[in-house]
TORBAGU-181365 format. One record per residue (C-alpha): x, y, z. Coordinates in steps of 0.1 Angstrom, whole numbers, padded with zeros to 4 digits, always signed. Example, Ala and Ser with C-alpha at 12.3 -4.5 7.8 and 13.67 -1.06 7.14 Angstrom:
<pts>
+0123-0045+0078;+0137-0011+0071;
</pts>
This chain:
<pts>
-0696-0498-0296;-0724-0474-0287;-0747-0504-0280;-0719-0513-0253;-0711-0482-0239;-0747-0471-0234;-0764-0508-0226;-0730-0510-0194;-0746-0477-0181;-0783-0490-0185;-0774-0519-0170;-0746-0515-0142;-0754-0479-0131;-0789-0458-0141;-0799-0437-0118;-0762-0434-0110;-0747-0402-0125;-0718-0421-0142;-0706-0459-0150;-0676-0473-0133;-0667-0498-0161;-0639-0516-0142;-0664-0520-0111;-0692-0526-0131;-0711-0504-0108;-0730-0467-0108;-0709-0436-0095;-0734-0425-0070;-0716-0391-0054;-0711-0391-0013;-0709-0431-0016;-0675-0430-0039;-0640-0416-0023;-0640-0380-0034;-0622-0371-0067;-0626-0333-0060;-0635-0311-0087;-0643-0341-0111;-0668-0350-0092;-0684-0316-0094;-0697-0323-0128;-0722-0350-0105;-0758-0336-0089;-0775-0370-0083;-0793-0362-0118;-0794-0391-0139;-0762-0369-0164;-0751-0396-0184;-0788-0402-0194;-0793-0367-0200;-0759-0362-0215;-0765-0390-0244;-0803-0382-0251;-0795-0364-0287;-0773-0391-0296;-0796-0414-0292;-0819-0397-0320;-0787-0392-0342;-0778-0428-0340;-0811-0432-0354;-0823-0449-0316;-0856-0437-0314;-0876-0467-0293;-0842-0460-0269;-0848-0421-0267;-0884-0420-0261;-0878-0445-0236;-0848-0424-0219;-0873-0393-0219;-0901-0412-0203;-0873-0420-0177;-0857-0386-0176;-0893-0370-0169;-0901-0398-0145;-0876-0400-0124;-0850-0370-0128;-0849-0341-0098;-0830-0312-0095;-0836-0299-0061;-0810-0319-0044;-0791-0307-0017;-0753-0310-0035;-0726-0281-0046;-0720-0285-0087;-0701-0274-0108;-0717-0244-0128;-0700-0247-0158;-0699-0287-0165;-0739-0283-0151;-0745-0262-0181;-0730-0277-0207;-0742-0311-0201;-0772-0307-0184;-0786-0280-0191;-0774-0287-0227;-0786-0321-0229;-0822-0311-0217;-0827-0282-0248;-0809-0311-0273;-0833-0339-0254;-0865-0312-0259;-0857-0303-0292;-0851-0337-0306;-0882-0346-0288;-0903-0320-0304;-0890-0324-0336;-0904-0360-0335;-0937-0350-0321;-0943-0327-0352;-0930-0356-0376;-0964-0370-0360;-0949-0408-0354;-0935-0407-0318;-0937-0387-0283;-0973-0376-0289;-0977-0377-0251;-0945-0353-0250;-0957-0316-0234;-0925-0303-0230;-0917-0317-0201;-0879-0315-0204;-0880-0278-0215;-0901-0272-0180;-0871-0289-0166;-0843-0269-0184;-0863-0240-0172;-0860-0248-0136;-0823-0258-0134;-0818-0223-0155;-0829-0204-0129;-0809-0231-0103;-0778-0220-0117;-0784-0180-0117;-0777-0171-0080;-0743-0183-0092;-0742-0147-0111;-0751-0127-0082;-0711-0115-0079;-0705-0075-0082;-0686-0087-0114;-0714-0108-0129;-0690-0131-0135;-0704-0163-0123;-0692-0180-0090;-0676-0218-0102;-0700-0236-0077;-0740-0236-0069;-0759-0256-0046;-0789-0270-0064;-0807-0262-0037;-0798-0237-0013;-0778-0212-0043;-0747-0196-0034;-0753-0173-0004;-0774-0191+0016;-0759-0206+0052;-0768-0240+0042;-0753-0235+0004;-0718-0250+0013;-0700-0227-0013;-0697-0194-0022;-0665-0188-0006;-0646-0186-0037;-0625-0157-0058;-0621-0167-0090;-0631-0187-0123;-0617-0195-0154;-0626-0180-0184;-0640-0209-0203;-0661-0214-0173;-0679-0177-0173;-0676-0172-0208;-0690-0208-0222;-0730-0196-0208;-0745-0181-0239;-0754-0206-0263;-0772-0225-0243;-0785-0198-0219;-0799-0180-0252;-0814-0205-0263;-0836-0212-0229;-0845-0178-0233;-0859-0175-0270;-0873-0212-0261;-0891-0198-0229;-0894-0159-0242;-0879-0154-0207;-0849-0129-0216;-0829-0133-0183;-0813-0162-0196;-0800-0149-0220;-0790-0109-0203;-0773-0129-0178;-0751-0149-0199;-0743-0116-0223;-0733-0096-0194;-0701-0124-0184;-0693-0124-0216;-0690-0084-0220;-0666-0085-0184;-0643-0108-0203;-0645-0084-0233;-0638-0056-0214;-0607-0074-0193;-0589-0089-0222;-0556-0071-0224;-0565-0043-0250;-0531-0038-0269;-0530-0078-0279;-0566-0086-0273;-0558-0116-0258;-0575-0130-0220;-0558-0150-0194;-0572-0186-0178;-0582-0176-0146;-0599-0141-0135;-0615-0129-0098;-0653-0129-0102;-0654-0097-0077;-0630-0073-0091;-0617-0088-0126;-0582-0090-0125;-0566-0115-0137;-0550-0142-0112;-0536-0163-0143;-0525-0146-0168;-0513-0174-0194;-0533-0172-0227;-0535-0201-0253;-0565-0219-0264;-0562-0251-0245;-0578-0258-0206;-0596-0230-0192;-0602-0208-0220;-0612-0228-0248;-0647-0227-0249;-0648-0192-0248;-0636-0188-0283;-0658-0214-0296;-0694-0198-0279;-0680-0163-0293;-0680-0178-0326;-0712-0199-0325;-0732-0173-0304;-0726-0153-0339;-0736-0182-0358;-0765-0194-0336;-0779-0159-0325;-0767-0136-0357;-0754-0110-0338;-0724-0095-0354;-0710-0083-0319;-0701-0119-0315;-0680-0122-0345;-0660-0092-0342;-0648-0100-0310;-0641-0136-0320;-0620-0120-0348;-0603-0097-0326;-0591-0125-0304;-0580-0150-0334;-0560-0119-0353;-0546-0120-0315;-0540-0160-0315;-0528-0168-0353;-0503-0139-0342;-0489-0152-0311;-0501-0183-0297;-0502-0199-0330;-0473-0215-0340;-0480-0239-0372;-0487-0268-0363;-0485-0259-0324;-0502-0240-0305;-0480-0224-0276;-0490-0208-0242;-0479-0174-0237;-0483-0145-0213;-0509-0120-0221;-0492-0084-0210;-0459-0104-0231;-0471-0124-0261;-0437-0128-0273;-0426-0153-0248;-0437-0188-0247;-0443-0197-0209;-0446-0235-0207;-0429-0262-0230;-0462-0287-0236;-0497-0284-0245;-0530-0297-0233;-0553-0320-0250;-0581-0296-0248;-0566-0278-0277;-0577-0307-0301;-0614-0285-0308;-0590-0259-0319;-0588-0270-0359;-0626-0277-0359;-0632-0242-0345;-0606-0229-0374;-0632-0252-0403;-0662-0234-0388;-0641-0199-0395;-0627-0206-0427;-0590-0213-0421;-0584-0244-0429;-0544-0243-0437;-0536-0240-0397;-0564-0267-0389;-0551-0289-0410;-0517-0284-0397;-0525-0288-0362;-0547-0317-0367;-0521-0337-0382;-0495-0329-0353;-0526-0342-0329;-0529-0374-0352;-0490-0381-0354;-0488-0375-0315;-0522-0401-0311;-0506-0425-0330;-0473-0430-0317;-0492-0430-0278;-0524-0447-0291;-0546-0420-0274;-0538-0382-0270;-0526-0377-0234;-0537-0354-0213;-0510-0331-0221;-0473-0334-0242;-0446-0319-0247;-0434-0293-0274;-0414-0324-0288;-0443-0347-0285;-0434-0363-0253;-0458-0376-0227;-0461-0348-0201;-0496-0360-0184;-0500-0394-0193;-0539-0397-0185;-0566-0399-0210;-0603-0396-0202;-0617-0407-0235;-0617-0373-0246;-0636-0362-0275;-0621-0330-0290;-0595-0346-0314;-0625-0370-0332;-0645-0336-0336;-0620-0319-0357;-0613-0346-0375;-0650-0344-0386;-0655-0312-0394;-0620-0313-0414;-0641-0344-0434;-0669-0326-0439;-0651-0295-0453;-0627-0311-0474;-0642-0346-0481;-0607-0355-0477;-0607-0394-0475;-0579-0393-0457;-0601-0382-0424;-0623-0416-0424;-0588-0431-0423;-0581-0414-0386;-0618-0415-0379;-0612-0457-0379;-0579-0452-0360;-0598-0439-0333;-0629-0462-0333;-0599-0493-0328;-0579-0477-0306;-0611-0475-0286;-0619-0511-0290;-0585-0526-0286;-0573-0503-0252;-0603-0490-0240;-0631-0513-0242;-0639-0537-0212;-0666-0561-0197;-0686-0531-0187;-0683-0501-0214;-0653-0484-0216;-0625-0475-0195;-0608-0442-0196;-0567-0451-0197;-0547-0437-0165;-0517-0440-0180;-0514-0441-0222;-0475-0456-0219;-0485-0485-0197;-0525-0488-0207;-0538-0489-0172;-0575-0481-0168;-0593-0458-0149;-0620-0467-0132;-0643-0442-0149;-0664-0433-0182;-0672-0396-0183;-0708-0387-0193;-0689-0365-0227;-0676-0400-0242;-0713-0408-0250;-0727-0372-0260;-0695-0363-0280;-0676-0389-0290;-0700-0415-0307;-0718-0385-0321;-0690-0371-0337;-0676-0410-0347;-0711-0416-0361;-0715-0386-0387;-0680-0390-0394;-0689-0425-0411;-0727-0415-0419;-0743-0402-0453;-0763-0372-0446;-0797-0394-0458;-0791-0420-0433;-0798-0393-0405;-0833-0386-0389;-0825-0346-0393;-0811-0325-0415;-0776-0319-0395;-0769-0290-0412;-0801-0272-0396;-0782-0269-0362;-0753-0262-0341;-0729-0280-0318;-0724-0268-0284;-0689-0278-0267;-0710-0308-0254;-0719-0314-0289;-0753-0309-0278;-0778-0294-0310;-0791-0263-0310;-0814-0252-0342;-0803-0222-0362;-0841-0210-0362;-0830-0196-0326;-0819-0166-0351;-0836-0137-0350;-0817-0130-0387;-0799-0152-0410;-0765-0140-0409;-0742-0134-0445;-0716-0152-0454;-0692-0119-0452;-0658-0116-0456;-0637-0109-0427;-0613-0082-0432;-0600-0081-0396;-0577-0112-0412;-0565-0093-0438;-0531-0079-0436;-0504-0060-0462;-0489-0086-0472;-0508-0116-0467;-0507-0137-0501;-0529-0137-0522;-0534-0176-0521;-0543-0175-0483;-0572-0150-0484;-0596-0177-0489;-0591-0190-0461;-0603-0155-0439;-0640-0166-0447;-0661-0170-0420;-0684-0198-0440;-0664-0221-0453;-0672-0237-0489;-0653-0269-0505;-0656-0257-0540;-0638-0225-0528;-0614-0233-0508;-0602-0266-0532;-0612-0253-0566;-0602-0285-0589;-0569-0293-0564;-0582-0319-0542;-0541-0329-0537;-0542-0293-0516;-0551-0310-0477;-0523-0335-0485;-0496-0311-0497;-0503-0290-0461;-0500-0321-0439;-0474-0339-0458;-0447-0314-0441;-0459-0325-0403;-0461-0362-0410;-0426-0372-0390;-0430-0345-0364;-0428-0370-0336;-0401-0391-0346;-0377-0357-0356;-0387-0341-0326;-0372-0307-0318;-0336-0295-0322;-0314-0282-0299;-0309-0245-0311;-0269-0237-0322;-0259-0201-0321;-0245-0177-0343;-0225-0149-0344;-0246-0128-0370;-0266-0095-0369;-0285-0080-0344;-0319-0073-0349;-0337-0046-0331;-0358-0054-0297;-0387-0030-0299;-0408-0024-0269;-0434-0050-0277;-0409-0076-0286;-0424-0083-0314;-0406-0079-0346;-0380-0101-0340;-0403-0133-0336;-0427-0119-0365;-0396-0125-0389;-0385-0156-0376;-0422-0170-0379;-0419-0157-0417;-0387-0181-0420;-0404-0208-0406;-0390-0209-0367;-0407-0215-0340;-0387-0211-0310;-0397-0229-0276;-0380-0218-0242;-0373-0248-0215;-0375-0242-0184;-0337-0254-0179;-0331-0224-0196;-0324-0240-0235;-0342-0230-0268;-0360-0255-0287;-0366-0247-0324;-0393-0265-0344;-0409-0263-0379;-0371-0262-0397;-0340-0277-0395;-0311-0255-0386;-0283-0248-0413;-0252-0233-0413;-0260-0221-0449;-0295-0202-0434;-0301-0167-0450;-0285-0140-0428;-0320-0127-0417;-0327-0159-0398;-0291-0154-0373;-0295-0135-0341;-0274-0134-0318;-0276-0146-0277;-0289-0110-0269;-0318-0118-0288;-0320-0155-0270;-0319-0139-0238;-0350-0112-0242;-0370-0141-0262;-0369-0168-0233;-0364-0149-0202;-0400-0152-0184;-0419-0118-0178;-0419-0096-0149;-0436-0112-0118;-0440-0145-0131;-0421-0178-0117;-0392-0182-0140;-0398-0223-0143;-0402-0248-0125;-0376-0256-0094;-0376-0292-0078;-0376-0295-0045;-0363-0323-0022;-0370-0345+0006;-0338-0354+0026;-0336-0380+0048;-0317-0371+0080;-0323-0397+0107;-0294-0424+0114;-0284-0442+0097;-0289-0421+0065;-0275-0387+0078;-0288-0366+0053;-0273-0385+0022;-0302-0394+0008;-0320-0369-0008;-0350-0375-0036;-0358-0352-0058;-0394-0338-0054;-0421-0320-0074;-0434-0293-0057;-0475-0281-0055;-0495-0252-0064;-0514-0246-0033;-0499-0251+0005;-0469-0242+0022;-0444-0223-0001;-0413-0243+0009;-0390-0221-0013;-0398-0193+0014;-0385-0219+0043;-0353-0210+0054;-0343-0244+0076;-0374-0263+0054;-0399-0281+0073;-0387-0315+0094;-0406-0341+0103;-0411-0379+0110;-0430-0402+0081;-0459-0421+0088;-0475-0441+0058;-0514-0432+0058;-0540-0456+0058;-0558-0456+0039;-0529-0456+0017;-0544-0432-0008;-0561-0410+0018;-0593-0399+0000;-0615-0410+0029;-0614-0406+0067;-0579-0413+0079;-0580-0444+0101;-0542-0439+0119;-0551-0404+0126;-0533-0409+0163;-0501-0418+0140;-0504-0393+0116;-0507-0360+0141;-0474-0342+0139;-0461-0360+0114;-0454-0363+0076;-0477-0385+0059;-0471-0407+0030;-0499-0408+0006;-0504-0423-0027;-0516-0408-0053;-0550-0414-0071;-0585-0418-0062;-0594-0384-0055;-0576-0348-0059;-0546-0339-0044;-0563-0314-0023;-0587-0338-0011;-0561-0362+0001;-0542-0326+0018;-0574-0315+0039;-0580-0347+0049;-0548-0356+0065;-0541-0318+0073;-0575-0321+0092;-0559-0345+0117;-0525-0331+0123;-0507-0339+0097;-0475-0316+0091;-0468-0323+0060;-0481-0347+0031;-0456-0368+0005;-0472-0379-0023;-0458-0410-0036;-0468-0416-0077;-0495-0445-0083;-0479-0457-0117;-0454-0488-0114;-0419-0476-0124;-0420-0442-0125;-0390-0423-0117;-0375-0383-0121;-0349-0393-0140;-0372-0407-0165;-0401-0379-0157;-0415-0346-0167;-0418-0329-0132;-0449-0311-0128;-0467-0290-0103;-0497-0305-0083;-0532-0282-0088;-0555-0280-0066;-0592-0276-0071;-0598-0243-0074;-0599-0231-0039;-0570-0244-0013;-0565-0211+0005;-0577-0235+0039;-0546-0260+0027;-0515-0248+0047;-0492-0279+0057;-0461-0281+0029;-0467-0307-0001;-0444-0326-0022;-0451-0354-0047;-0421-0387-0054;-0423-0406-0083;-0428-0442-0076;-0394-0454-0074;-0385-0425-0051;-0413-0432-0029;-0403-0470-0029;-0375-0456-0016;-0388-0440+0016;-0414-0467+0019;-0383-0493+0020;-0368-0472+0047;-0397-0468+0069;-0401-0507+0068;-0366-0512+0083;-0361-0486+0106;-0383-0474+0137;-0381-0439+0126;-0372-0421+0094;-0372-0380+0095;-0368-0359+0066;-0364-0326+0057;-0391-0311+0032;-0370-0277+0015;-0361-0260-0016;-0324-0265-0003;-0298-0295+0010;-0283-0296+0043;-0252-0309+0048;-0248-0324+0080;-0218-0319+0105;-0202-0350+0111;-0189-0332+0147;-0210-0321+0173;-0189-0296+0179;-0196-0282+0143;-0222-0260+0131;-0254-0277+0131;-0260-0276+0098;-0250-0258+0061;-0273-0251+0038;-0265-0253+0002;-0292-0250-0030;-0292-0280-0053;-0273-0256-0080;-0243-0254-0054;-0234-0284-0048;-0205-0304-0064;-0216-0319-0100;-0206-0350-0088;-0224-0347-0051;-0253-0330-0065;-0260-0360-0098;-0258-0387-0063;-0281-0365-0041;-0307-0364-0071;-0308-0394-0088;-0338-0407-0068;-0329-0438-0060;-0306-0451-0036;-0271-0444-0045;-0241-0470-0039;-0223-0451-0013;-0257-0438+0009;-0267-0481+0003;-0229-0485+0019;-0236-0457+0045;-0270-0473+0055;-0252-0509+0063;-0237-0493+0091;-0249-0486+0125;-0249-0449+0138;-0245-0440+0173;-0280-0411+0180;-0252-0384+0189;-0231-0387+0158;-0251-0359+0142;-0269-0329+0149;-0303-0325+0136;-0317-0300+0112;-0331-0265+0125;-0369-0265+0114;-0394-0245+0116;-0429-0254+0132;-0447-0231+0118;-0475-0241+0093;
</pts>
């Protein structure tokens, strides 16, 4: 598999950054349509080269990695003129030159290969260290998400520098391998620099929880998202607190890693999920479905010691991978496909090694060969393998991210490996999130196996103590019960297939609502609830089935309910649909589509009258390069499809010729709302410049419009948070507004169904004189 993966990239696309397997061809950044911030992670460096060199050596490939050295030093340059991303540049890069150097050296000393080696990839770790500090030059010291390899941050000719804020994974995941340059080079900026972000986030985490949010201002540090879980845009940052204590042996590290899991296993936590919450109200759950991301999570909790929670978790990961053959991208709290992508992630094969290598569990070689054939039966193709677009259809993406080589077959291959077979003694390092290795000789001291009392509570039972450790040991966490890992998971085996339950009320006892919130959800977690709020405003309950005959602790009544799920103080209460009505003869405003709105541009909930327009379909279709009809488009409402690059690509480059207004139409076959999640579009981290109102259809409701353009000259619509009724009398007022919530039941299912209903089909049959309605007031200002 490796031989593949690796031999497509040698073959179809070195120099190239990346291998498109589907194209057989090298991803060469400028010459590909835009993918916005993905494409970040690209600097015209050879990373897929420099991403796999450590796993060449721990596949045993040593002819191949003295070979990809030569080439690395030969050919690889750092002073190009492109904006990165600082975070993915450091962990692959920057991390795959100290893994590439110290596998290197380690060889030269063995005194059999890379004599010739001078440490000509530490020289070049050295330079792009110092590359990526102007990105640290904030009043903060919190680092700016982008630096030009070239030209910095502040420089005219930089191109970036403009931005306000970061996420916390991507300030606070710096230290390992920043350290490490610095006790490598004895140059101590490295290092300072990298300490310093991580003390800001210290100091900013919300004191009376000790929990951080996902995304903080570099210049001030306040937070501008305050959701907290351990999933996309934090996750990292636990696991370098934990393994800068581990790597660099200073107890700082660990204490506040404790703080923050104390702070996690208390309220994000909830066996086997692991739940989103807001960090000034822990209490409440603030989004229904997790991220994929969270999959490192039970490998971090082996590395700490805890193993009852990682075990837990990892087996609602594996029942969720194999009922979708592939974890998506994200799912919901009842194990539903929210995001349907999958990029070949890595996170879920790592935990399930480190769960093997602390429990020696057999059972993890069985999921460890899951994954290796899911791989070879839906992801593998002529050239490598193809990340999946879509995990319910199978249709690939046209990419294979540098992290499937460095992480994935790493993790696959000591998985199935005896320790004897390896060149190294694995146990003499440490991963970084890249799974890059870092020797624990970097230690100034050998840190003690302590025990950590920050875990230890009145009350906890006795049994669970064991599991506070922060070096975790086989023979004392399984003394003579090797049946214990199976006991744990045996309970979350049919998670998917039971779902979640619809929660029934109860008259029953009131408990009391303390300021915090608090104690109420402390005792149902003791009887085993988890509760989940939807955003229509239900309760799911997970981790127990609901009885009539439940002790009277576990009733509480709709008071209770209410303070539990209602959303905090100055944060969106859920998310509201928007729609696109069609207005223009010989619809009349009967068709209306239900629409998802985005996270960036116009706020159409603050339109009054919404925002009218004509549609135009843009070509190219999926926008991503220079827009071809850009005559057409000004003034009007594009249709775009999506794919191929970021939203926000797609929005400034058909905003930048007039557009006023984008509809994004859904790139998977079949797709509908009725069928759907709805979600919010993201941007890329910095769309203040992205103005014009955005909405994203579903493919059969962008079939819809696309029909409707083909057979009629001109097709307006109305882009709003609200419906318009139209007069059917000129003599009447214009036009009524009414939210989706206020119309009829039976007016508002036909308006919302997506698709075209019978009686708008009838309505469309017919010919409409131009002055038998009265169009929509609408403002033009954008």
């Amino acid at each position: 598999m490796f031989d593949h993966a690796y031999g497509s990239y040698m073959k179809y696309a070195y120099p190239a950054d990346e291998l498109m397997p589907l194209s057989c061809r090298g991803r060469v950044r400028g010459l590909e349509p835009s993918r916005g911030d993905i494409d970040d992670a690209l600097g015209k460096f050879s990373l897929t080269l420099i991403d796999t060199l450590d796993t060449l050596v721990v596949l045993n490939k040593l002819d191949e990695f003295e070979d990809a050295v030569r080439k690395v030093v030969l050919d690889v340059r750092l002073d190009n003129d492109v904006v990165v991303s600082v975070f993915e540049t450091n962990i692959r890069v920057l991390g795959g030159l100290l893994g590439g150097h110290i596998m290197a050296d380690m060889l030269k000393v063995q005194g059999e290969r890379l004599q010739w080696y001078k440490d000509e990839l530490l020289h070049l770790a050295r330079d792009l260290g110092y590359r990526l500090l102007p990105a640290f030059n904030t009043t903060s010291g919190l680092p700016y998400p982008r630096v030009n390899l070239r030209y910095g941050v502040l420089s005219p000719n930089s191109r970036t520098g403009t931005e306000l804020d970061t996420c916390t994974a991507c300030a606070g995941t710096m230290i390992l391998e920043f350290a490490a340059l610095s006790r490598l080079t004895q140059e101590t900026v490295f290092e300072d620099t990298a300490r310093r972000a991580l003390d800001v986030l210290w100091e900013k985490r919300q004191k009376g929880n000790n929990l951080v949010g996902t995304v903080i201002n570099i210049h001030n540090g306040d937070w501008v998202r305050r959701d907290s879980g351990v999933g996309a845009g934090i996750d990292s940052y636990y696991e370098y607190l934990m393994k800068a204590y581990i790597l660099l042996g200073d107890d700082t590290y660990l204490d506040r890693f404790n703080a923050h899991y104390v702070a996690i296993m208390k309220y994000i936590s909830q066996p086997p999920l692991l739940l989103n919450v807001h960090m000034h109200n822990p209490t409440v759950s603030i989004r229904s479905w997790m991220d994929s991301l969270l999959a490192f999570f039970p490998g971090l909790q082996v590395l700490r010691g805890d193993l009852k929670p990682a075990i837990e978790t990892h087996e609602m990961l594996y029942q969720v991978t194999k009922q979708h053959k592939f974890l998506p991208e994200a799912f919901t709290s009842d194990f539903a496909v929210y995001w349907a992508q999958h990029p070949l992630r890595p996170e879920f094969a790592e935990s399930t090694y480190f769960l093997y290598k602390a429990t020696r569990d057999p059972y993890y070689l069985h999921v460890g060969k899951s994954i290796v054939e899911s791989l070879n039966r839906h992801a593998r193709v002529e050239c490598g393998f193809a990340a999946v677009q879509d995990v319910r259809t199978g249709r690939h993406e046209d990419r294979m991210d540098s992290f499937f080589l460095a992480e994935m077959f790493k993790y696959l291959y000591l998985l199935f490996t005896e320790k004897r077979d390896l060149p190294l003694d694995i146990d003499d390092y440490i991963f970084t999130t890249e799974a890059h290795l870092l020797p624990l000789s970097l230690s100034t001291t050998r840190p003690p196996c302590p025990r950590n009392a920050t875990m230890l509570h009145e009350g906890l039972a006795e049994e669970e103590e064991i599991f506070t450790r922060s070096c975790p040991s086989a023979q004392t966490l399984f003394p003579n019960n090797p049946t214990f890992p199976y006991t744990i998971r045996d309970s979350h085996k049919h998670l998917p297939s039971l779902g979640t339950e619809r929660l029934t009320l109860f008259s029953g006892i009131e408990l009391p609502l303390h300021d915090t919130r608090a104690e109420p959800l402390e005792i149902l977690k003791h009887l085993g609830l988890t509760l989940i709020p939807l955003s229509d405003g239900d309760v799911h309950m997970a981790g127990a089935q609901h009885k009539h005959e439940v002790s009277p602790v576990g009733v509480f009544t709709l008071k209770f309910i209410a303070e539990l799920v209602s959303p905090p103080s100055k944060e969106p209460p859920g998310l509201s649909p928007l729609a696109v009505q069609v207005i223009s003869p010989p619809f009349l405003g009967r068709m209306v589509l239900t629409a998802g709105p985005a996270q960036f541009g116009m706020d159409l909930t603050k339109e009054e009258h919404g925002v009218k327009g004509s549609l135009v379909q843009s070509e190219p279709y999926q926008a991503c390069s220079t827009i071809a009809n850009w005559e057409e488009v000004q003034g009007k409402i594009a249709l775009a499809q999506r794919g191929g690059c970021m939203f926000a690509a797609k929005a400034r480059n058909l905003q930048g010729v007039g557009a006023s207004g984008v509809i994004f139409i859904d790139d998977v076959e079949g797709s509908r709302s009725e069928d759907m999640v709805p979600f919010q579009m993201a941007g890329d981290g910095s769309t203040d410049d992205i103005v014009i109102p955005l909405v994203f259809l579903f493919w059969k409701e962008g079939q819809t419009l696309l029909d409707a353009l083909a057979h009629h000259r001109n097709v307006e619509v109305v882009l709003g948070a609200k419906l318009f009724l139209l007069g059917e009398d000129k003599e009447e007022s214009p036009a009524s507004q009414k939210d989706a919530s206020e119309l009829p039941h039976v007016e508002q299912e036909r308006c919302f169904r997506g698709g075209w209903d019978q009686a708008v089909m009838e309505e469309a049959s017919l010919s409409a004189p131009d002055d038998s309605w009265q169009p929509v007031p609408a403002t033009q200002e954008h």
